[in-house]
C-alpha positions in Angstrom: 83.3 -51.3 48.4 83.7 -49.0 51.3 86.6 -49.5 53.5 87.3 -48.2 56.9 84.4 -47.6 59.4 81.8 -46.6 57.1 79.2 -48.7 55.1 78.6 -48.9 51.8 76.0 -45.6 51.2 76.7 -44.3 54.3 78.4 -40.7 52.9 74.6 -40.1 50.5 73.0 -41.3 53.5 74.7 -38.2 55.2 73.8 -36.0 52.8 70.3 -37.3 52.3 69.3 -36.3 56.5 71.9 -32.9 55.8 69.0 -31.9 52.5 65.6 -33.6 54.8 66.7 -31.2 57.6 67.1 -28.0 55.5 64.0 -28.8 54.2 61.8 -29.3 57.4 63.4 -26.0 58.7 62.5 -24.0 55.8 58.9 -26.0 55.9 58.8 -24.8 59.5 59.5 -21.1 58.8 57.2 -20.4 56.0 54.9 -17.3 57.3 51.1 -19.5 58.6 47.9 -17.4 59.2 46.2 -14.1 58.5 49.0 -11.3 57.1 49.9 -8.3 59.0 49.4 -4.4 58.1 52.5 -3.7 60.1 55.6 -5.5 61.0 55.8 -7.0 64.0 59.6 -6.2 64.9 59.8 -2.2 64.0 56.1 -1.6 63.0 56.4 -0.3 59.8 53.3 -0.8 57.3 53.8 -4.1 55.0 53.1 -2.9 51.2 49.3 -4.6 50.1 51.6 -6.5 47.5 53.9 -8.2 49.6 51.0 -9.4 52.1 49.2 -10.7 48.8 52.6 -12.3 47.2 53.4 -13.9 50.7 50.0 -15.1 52.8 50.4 -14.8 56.5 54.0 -12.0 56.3 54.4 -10.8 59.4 58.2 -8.8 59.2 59.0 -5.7 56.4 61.2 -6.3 53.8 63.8 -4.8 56.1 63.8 -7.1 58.6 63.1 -10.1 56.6 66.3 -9.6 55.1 68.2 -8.7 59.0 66.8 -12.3 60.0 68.1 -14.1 56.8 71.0 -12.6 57.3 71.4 -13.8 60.6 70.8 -17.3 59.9 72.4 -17.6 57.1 74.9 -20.6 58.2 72.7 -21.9 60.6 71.7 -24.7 58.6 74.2 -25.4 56.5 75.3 -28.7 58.1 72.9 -31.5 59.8 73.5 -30.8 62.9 71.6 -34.3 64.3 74.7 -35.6 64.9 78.2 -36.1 64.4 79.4 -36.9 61.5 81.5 -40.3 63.2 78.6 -41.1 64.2 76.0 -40.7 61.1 78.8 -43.1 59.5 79.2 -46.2 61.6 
């Protein structure tokens, strides 16, 4: 029995929406189309491997890892509300 203002499943509803969001943004960012030869931030030449291992690359390995790094704790949270207000 939950007490307070939340309802009963509301904390594994939470968590359910935080795991459906990461998972629609990493949906989203998956590389789409025709592979390039060259990356399209420094223009560097992509390795024939990594444009057969990933379908439709588009950054080096270099800067891949620059962007990843950058949003690394972007999406570690849902971020479609409040938490007061996922729990009411």
């Amino acid at each position: 029995m939950a007490s307070g203002w939340a309802q009963d499943g509301a904390v594994q509803e939470q968590i359910d929406a935080t795991v459906d969001s990461a998972v629609e943004h990493a949906k989203r960012r998956l590389p789409k189309g025709e592979s390039l030869t060259h990356c399209e931030e420094c223009d560097a030449p992509i390795p024939e491997r990594r444009r057969q291992a990933i379908p439709g690359v588009h950054l080096c390995i270099h800067c891949q890892s620059e962007l990843e790094k950058s949003d690394k704790g972007a999406a570690l949270y849902n971020r479609s509300g409040s938490k007061d207000s996922q729990l009411r």
